[in-house]
TORDRENMAR-884221 format. One line per field, with one value per residue: chain; residue in one letter; z, y, x of N, C-alpha, C in turn; residue number from 1. Coordinates in nm, 2 decimals. Atoms other than C-alpha are relative to their C-alpha. Example, Ala and Ser with C-alpha at 12.3 -4.5 7.8 and 13.67 -1.06 7.14 Angstrom:
BEGIN
chaine	c(A,A) $
residu	c(A,S) $
n_c3	c(0.00,0.00) $
n_c2	c(-0.12,-0.11) $
n_c1	c(0.09,-0.09) $
ca_c3	c(0.78,0.71) $
ca_c2	c(-0.45,-0.11) $
ca_c1	c(1.23,1.37) $
c_c3	c(0.00,0.08) $
c_c2	c(0.12,0.11) $
c_c1	c(0.09,-0.08) $
num	c(1,2) $
REM end
This chain:
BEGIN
chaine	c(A,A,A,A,A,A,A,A,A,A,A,A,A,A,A,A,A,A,A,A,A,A,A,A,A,A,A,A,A,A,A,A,A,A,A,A,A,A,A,A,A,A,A,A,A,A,A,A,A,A,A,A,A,A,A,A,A,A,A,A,A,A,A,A,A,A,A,A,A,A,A,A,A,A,A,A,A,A,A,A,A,A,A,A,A,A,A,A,A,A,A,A,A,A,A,A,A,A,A,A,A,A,A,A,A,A,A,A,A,A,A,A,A,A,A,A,A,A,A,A,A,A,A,A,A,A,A,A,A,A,A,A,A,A,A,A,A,A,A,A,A,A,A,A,A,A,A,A,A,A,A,A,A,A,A,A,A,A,A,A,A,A,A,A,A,A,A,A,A,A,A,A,A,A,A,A,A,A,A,A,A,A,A,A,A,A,A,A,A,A,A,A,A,A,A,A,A,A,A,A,A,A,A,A,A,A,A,A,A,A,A,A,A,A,A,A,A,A,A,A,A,A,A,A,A,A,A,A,A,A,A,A,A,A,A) $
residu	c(X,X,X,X,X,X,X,X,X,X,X,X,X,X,X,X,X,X,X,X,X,X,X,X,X,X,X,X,X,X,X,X,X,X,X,X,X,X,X,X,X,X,X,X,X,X,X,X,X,X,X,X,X,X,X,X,X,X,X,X,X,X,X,X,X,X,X,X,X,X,X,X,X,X,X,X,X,X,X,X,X,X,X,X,X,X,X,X,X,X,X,X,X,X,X,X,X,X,X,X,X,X,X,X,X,X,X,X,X,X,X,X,X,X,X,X,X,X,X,X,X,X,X,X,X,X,X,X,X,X,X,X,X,X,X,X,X,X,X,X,X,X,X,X,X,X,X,X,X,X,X,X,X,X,X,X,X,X,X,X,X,X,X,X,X,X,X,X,X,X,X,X,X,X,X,X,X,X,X,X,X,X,X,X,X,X,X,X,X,X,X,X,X,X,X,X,X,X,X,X,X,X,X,X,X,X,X,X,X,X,X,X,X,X,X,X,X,X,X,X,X,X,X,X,X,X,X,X,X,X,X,X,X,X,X) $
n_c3	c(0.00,-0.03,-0.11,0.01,-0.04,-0.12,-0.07,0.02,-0.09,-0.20,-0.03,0.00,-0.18,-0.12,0.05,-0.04,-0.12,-0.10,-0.14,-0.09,-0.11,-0.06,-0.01,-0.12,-0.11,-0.08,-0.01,-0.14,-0.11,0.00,-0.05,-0.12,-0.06,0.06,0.03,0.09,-0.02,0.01,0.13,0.13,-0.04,0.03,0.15,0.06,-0.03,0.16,0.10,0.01,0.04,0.16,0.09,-0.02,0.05,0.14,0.07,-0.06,0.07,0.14,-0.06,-0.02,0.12,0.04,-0.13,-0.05,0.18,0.10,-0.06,-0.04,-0.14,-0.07,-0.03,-0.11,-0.09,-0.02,-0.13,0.01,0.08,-0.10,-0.08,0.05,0.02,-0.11,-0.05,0.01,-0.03,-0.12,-0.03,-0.01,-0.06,-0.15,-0.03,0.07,-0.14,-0.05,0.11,0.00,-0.14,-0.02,0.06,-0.11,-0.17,0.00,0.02,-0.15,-0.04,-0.01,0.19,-0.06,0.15,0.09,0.00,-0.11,0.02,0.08,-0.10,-0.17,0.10,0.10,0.01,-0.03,0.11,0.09,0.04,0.14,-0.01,0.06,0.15,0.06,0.01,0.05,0.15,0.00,-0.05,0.15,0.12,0.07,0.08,0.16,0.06,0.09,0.16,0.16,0.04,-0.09,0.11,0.15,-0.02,-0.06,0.18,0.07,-0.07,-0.01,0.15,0.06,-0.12,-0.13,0.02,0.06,-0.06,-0.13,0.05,0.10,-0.16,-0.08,0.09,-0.01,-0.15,0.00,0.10,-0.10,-0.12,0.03,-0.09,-0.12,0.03,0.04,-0.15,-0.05,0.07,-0.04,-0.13,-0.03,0.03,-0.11,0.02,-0.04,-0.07,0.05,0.08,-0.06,-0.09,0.14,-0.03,-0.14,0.09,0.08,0.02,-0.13,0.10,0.10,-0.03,0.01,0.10,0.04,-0.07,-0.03,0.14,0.00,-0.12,0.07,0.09,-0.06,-0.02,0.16,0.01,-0.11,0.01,0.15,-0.02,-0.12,0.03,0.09,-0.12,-0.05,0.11,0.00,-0.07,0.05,0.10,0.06,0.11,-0.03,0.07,0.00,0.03) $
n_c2	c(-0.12,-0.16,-0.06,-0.06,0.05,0.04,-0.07,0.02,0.07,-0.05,-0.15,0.05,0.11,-0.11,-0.06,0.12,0.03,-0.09,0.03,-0.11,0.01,-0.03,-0.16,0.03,0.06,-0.10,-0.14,0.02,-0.04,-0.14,-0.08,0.00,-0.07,0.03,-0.10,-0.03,0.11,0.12,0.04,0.09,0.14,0.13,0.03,0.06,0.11,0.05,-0.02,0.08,0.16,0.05,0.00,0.16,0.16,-0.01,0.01,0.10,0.11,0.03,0.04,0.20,0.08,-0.02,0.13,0.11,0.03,0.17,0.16,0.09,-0.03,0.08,0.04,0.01,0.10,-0.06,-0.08,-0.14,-0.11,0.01,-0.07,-0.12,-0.06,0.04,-0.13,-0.16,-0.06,0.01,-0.17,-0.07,-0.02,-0.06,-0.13,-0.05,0.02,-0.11,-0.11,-0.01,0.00,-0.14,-0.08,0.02,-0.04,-0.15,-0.08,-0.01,-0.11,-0.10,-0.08,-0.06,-0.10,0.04,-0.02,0.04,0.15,0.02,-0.02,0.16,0.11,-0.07,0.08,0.12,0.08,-0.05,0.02,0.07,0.15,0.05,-0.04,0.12,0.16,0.03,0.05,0.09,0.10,-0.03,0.01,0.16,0.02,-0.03,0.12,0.02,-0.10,0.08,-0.12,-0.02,0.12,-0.02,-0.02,0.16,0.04,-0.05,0.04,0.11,-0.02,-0.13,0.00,-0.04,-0.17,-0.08,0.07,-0.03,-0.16,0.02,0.04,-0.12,-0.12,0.04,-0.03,-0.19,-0.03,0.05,-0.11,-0.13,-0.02,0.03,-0.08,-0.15,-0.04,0.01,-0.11,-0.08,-0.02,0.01,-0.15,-0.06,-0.01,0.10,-0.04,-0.11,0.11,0.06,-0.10,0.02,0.14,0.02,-0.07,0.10,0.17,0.08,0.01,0.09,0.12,0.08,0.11,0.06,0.12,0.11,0.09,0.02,0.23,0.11,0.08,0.10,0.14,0.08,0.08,0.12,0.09,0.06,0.09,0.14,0.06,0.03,0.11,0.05,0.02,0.05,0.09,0.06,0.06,0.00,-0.08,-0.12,-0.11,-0.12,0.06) $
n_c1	c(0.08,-0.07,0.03,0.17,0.07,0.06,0.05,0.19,0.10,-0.01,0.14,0.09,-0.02,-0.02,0.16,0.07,-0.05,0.07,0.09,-0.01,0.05,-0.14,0.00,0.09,-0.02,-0.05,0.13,0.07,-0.09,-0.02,0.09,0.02,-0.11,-0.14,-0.09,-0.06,-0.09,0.13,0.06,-0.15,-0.05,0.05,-0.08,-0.12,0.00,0.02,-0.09,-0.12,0.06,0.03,-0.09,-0.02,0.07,-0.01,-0.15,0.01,0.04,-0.10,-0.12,0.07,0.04,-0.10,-0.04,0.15,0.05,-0.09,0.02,0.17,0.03,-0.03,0.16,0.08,0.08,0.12,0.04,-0.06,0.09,0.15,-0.04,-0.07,0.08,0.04,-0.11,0.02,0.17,0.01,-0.07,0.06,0.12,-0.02,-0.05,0.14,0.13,-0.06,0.03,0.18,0.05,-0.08,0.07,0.07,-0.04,-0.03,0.12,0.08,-0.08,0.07,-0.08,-0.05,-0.02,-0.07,-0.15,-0.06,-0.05,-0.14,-0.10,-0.01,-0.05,-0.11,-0.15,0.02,-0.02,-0.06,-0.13,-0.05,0.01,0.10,0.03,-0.10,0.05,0.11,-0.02,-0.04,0.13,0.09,-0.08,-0.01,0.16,-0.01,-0.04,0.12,0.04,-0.10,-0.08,-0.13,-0.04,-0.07,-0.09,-0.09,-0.02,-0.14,-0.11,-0.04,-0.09,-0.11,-0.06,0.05,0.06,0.07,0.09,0.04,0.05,0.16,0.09,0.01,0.14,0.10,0.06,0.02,0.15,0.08,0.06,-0.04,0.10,-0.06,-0.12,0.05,0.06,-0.08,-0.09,0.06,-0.03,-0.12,-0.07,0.10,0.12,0.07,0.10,0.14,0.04,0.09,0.14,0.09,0.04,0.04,0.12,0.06,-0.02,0.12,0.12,-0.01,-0.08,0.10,0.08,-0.08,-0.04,0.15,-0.03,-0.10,0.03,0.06,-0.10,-0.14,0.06,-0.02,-0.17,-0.04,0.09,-0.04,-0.10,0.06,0.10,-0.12,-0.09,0.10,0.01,-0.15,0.01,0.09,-0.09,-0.14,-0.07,-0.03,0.07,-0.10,-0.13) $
ca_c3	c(0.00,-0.07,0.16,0.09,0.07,0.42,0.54,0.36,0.52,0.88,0.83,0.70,1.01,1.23,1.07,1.13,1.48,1.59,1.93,2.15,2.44,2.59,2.58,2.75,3.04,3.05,3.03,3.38,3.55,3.48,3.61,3.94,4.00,3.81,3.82,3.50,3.59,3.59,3.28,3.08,3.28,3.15,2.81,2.81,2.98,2.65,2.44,2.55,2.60,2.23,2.07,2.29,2.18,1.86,1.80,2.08,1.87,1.56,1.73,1.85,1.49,1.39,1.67,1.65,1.29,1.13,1.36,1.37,1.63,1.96,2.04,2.38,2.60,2.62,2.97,2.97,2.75,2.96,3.28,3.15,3.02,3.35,3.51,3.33,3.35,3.71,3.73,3.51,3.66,4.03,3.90,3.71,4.02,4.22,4.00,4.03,4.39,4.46,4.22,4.44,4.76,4.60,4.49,4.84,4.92,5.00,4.67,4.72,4.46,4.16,4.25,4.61,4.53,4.27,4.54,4.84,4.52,4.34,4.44,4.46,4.20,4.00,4.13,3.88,4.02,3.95,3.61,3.53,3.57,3.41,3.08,3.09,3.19,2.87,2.62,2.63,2.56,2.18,2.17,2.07,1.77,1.44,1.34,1.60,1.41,1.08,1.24,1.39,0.97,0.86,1.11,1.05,0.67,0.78,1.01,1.37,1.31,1.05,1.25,1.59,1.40,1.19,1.55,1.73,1.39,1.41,1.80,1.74,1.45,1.64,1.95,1.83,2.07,2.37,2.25,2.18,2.54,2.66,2.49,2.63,2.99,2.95,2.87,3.15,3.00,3.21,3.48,3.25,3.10,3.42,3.56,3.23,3.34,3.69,3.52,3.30,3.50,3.75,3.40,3.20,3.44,3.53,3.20,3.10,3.39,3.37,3.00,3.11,3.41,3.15,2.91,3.14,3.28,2.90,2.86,3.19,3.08,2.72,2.84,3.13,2.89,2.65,2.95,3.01,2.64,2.63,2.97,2.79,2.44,2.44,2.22,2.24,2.07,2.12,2.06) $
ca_c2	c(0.00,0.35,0.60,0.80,0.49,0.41,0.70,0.68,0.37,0.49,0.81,0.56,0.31,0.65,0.76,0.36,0.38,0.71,0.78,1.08,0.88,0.93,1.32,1.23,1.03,1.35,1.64,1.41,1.41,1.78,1.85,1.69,1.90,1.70,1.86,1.99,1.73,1.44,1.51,1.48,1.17,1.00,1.14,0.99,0.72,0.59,0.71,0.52,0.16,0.20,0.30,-0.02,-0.27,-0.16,-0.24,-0.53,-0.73,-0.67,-0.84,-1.18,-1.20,-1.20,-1.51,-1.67,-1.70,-1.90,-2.17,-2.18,-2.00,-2.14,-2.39,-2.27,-2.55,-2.48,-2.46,-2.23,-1.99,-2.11,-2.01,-1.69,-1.61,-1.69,-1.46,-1.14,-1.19,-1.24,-0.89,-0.73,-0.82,-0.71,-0.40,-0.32,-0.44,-0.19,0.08,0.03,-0.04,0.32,0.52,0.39,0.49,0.85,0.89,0.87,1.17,1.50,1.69,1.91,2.22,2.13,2.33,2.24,1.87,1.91,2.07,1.78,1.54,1.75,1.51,1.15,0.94,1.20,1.19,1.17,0.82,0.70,0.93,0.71,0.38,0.50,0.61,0.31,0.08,0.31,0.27,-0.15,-0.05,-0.03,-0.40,-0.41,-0.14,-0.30,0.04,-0.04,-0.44,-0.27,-0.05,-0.39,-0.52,-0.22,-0.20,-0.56,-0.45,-0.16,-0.18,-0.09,0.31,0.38,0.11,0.28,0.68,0.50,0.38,0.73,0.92,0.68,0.76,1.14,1.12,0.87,1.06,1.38,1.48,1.35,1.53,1.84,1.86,1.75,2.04,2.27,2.19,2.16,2.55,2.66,2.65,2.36,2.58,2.76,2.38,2.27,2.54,2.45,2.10,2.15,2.36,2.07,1.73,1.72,1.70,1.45,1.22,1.04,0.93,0.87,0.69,0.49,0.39,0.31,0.01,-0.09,-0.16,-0.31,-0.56,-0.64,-0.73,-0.94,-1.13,-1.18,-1.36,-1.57,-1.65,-1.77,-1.98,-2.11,-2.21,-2.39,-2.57,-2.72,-2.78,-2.77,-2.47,-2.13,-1.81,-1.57,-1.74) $
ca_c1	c(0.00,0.13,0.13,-0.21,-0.36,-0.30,-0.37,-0.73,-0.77,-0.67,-0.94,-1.18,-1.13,-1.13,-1.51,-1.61,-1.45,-1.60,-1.68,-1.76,-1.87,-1.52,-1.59,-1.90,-1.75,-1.50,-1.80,-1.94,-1.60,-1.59,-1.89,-1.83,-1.51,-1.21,-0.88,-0.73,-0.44,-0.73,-0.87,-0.51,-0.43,-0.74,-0.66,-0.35,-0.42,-0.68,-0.48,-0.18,-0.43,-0.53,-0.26,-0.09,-0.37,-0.35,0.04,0.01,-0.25,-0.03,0.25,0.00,-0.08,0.21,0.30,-0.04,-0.15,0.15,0.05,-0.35,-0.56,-0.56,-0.87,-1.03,-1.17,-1.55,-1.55,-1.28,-1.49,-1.82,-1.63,-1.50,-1.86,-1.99,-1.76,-1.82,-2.21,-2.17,-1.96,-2.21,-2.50,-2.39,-2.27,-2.59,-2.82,-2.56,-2.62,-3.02,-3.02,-2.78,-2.98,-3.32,-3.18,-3.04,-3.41,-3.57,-3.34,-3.46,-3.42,-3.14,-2.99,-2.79,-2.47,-2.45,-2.48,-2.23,-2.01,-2.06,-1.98,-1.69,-1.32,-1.58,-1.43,-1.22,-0.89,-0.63,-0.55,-0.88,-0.91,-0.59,-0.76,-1.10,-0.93,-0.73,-1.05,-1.25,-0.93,-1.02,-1.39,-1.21,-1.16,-1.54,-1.52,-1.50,-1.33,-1.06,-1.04,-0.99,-0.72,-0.53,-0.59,-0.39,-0.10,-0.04,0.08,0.29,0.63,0.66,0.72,0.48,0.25,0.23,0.21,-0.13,-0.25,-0.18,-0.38,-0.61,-0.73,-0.66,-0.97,-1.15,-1.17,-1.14,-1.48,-1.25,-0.91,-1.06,-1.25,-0.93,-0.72,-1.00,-0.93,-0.60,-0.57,-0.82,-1.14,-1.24,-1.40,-1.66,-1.71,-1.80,-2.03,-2.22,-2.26,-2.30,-2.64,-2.75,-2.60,-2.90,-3.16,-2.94,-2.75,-3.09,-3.20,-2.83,-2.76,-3.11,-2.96,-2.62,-2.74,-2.99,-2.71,-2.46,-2.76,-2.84,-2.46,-2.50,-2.82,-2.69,-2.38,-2.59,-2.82,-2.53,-2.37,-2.75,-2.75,-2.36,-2.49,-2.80,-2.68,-2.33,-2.27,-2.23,-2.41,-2.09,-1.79) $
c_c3	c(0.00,0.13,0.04,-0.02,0.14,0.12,-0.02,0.06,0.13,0.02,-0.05,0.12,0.14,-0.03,0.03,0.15,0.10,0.11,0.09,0.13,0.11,0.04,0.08,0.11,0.05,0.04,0.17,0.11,0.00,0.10,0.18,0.04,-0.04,-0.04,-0.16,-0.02,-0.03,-0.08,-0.10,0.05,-0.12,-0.14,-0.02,-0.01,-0.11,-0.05,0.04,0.02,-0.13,-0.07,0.02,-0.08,-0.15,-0.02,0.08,-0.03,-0.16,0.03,0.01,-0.13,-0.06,0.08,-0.05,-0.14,-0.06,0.06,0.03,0.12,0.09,0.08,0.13,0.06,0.00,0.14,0.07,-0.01,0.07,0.12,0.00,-0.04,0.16,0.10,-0.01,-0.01,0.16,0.02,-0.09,0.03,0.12,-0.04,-0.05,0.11,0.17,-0.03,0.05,0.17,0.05,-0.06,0.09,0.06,-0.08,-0.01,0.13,0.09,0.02,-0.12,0.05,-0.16,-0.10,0.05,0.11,-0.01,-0.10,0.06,0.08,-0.12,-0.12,-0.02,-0.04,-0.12,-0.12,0.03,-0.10,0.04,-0.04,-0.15,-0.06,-0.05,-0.07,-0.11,-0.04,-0.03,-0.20,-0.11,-0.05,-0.04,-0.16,-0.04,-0.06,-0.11,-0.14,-0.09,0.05,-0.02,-0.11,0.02,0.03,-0.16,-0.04,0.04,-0.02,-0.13,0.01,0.13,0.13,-0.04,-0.01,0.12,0.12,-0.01,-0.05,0.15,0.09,-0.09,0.03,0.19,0.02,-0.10,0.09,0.12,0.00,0.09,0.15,0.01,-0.02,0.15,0.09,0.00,0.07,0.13,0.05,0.04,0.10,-0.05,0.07,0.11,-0.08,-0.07,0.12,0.10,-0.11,0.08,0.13,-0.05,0.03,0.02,0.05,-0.15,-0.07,0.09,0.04,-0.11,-0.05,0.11,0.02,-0.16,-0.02,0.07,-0.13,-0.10,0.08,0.06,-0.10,-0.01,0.05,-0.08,-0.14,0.03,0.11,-0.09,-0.13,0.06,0.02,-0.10,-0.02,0.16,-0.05,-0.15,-0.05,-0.07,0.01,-0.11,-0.05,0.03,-0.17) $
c_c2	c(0.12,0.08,0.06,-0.14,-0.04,0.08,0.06,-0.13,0.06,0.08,-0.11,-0.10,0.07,0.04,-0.15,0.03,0.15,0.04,0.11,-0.04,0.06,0.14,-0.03,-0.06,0.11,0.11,-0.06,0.02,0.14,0.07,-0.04,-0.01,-0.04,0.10,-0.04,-0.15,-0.15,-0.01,-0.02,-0.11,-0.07,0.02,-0.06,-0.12,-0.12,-0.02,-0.15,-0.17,-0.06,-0.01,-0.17,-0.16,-0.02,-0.10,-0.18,-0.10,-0.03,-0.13,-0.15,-0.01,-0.07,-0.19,-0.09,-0.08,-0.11,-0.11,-0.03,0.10,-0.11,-0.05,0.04,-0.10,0.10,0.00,0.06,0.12,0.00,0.07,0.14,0.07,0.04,0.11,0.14,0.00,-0.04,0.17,0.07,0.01,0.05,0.14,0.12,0.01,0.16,0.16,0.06,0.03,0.18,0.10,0.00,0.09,0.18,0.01,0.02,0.06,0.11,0.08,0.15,0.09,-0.06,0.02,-0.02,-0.16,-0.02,0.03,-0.15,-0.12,0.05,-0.13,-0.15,-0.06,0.10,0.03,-0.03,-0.14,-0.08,0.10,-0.12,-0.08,0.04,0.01,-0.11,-0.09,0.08,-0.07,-0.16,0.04,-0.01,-0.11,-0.06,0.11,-0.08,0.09,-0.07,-0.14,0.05,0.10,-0.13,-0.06,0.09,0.02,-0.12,0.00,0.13,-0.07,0.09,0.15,0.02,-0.07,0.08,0.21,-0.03,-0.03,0.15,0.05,-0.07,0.03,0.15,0.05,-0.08,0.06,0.10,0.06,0.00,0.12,0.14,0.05,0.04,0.14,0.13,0.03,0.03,0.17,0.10,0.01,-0.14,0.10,0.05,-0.16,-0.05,0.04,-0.01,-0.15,-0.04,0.03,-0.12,-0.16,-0.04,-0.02,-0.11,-0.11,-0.10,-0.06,-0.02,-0.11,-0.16,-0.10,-0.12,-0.15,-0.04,-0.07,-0.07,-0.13,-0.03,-0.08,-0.09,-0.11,-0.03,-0.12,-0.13,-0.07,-0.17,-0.14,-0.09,-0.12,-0.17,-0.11,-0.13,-0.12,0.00,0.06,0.16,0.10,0.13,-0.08,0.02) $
c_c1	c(0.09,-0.07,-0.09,-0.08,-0.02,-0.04,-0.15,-0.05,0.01,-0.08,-0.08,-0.06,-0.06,-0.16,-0.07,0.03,-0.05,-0.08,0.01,-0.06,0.11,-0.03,-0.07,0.06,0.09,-0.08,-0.02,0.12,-0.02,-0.10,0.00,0.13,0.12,0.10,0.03,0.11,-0.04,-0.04,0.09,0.03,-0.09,-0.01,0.10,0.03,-0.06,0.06,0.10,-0.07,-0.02,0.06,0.10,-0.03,0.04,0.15,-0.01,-0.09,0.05,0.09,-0.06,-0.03,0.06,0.10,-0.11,-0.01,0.04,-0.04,-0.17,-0.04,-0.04,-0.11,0.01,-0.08,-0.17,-0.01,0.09,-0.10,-0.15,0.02,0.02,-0.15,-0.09,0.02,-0.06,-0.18,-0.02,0.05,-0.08,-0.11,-0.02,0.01,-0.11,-0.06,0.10,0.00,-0.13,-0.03,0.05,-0.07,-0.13,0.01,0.01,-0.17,-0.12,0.08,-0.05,0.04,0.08,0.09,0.12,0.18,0.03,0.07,0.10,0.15,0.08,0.08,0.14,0.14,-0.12,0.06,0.10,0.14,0.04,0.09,-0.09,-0.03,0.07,-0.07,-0.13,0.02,0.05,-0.10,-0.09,0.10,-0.04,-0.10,0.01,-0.01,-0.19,-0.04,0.03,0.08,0.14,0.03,0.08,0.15,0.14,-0.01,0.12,0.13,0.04,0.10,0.10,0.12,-0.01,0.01,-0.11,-0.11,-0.07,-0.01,-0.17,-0.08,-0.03,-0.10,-0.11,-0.11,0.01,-0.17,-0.12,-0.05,0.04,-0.12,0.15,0.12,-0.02,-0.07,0.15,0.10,-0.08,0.04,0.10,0.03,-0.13,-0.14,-0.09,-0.09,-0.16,-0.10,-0.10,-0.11,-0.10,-0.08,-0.02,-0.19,-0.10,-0.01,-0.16,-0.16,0.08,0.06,-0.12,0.02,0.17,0.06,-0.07,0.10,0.15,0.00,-0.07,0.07,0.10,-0.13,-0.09,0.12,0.00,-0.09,0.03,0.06,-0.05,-0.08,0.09,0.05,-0.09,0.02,0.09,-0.12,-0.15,-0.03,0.11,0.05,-0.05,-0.08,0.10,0.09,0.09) $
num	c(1,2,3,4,5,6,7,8,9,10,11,12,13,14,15,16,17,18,19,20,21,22,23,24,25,26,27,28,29,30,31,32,33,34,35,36,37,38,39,40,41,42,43,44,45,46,47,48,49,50,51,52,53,54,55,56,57,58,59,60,61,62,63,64,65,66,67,68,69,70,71,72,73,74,75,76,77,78,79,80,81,82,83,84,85,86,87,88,89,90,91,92,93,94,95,96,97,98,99,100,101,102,103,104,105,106,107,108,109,110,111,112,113,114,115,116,117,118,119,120,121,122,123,124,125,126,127,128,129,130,131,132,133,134,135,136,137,138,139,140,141,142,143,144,145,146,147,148,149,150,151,152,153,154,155,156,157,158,159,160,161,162,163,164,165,166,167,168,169,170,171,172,173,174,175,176,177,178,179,180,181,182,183,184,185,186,187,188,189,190,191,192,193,194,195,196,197,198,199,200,201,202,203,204,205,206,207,208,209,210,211,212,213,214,215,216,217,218,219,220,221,222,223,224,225,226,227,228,229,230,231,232,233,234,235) $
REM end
C-alpha cells in the first residue's frame, strides 16, 4: 500500500471507529469538579491503551496465525462467560439499587450537590484507571479491528504513528474537550454541566445500568445455552 492509501484507510477506520462517548464520560468528570491534571491523565491514559492494543495485537498476529488460532476448552470460554455476566450483573443491580436509595433523598440544589460530590471518584489516580478501563472499551469497535488489519501490513514506526492518527480522529470529541481543559477553560465547561447534569444524568444513567444488565443477561443466557446444548451463541 502507498502512503495516501494508508492514510485513507486509517481516516476511513477512524469515521467507522467514531466515538464521542469518551468526551462524555469527560463532560461528567468535569462537572463533578475534576482537576485539569485528571482530565489529561485519563486522556492519556486511553490514548496510551489504544494505541498499545493496537500495536500489541499486531505483534499476536504476527506469533499466533502462522501456527493456527488457539482452540479454547468450552468450559474455559463457559467459565469466563460466566464470570463477566456475574460482574455485570452485580454491577448493574448496584447501580439500580444506589440510584433507588439516591431517589428517596430530599431533593437538594444542583450546585450544592455538585459541590458535596466535586473530588468523589475523579482523582487523577482514579481518572488514570478510568481512561485506561474506557481505552479497552475499543476491543469491541470494528473500526478499532480494521485498524489492527492495517498496522499488521505496515512496520513498527509507521505502525504505531497510523495507530496514534487513528485515536486522534476517532476521539477527536475526547481530545478536543481535553485540549480545552488543558488551557483553563475547564472551569466555565464545568459550571455549564453543573447547570445541566442534575436534567441529564438520570435518563443517562437509567440507559447506562440498563445496558450493562443487557450485557450481563446476554452472556448468562449464553452460558444457560452452552450448559443445555453444548454450544455457544458468542464465541
Amino acid at each position: 500500500m502507498t502512503s495516501w492509501q494508508v492514510l485513507g484507510a486509517c481516516v476511513a477506520m477512524a469515521i467507522a471507529g467514531f466515538d464521542p462517548f469518551g468526551a462524555l464520560v469527560l463532560l461528567g468528570a468535569v462537572a463533578r469538579g475534576t482537576s485539569r491534571r485528571a482530565a489529561v491523565a485519563f486522556t492519556v491514559a486511553s490514548a496510551a491503551v489504544i494505541v498499545a492494543a493496537a500495536v500489541a495485537l499486531d505483534l499476536l498476529a504476527y506469533a499466533v496465525l502462522p501456527h493456527g488460532l488457539p482452540h479454547v476448552p468450552s468450559i474455559v470460554w463457559g467459565s469466563l462467560e460466566a464470570a463477566a455476566a456475574l460482574g455485570l450483573l452485580a454491577w448493574g443491580l448496584r447501580r439500580l439499587l444506589s440510584r433507588r436509595n439516591d431517589g428517596h433523598q430530599a431533593p437538594t440544589d444542583p450546585d450544592a450537590e455538585g459541590a458535596s460530590r466535586r473530588r468523589r471518584g475523579t482523582g487523577t489516580g482514579a481518572m488514570t484507571v478510568a481512561g485506561a478501563a474506557y481505552g479497552l472499551t475499543v476491543l469491541g469497535d470494528p473500526g478499532f479491528w480494521g485498524l489492527v488489519a492495517l498496522v499488521h501490513r505496515l512496520q513498527a514506526g509507521p505502525a504505531l504513528g497510523i495507530a496514534a492518527l487513528w485515536w486522534l480522529l476517532s476521539q477527536s470529541p475526547l481530545v478536543a474537550l481535553a485540549i480545552a481543559i488543558a488551557f483553563g477553560a475547564g472551569e466555565p465547561v464545568g459550571r455549564w454541566m453543573r447547570r445541566s447534569w442534575s436534567r441529564i444524568a438520570g435518563p443517562l444513567g437509567r440507559v447506562g445500568t440498563a445496558a450493562i444488565l443487557l450485557g450481563g443477561l446476554v452472556l448468562a443466557a449464553d452460558v444457560v445455552l452452552w450448559l443445555v446444548t453444548g454450544s455457544f451463541l458468542i464465541r
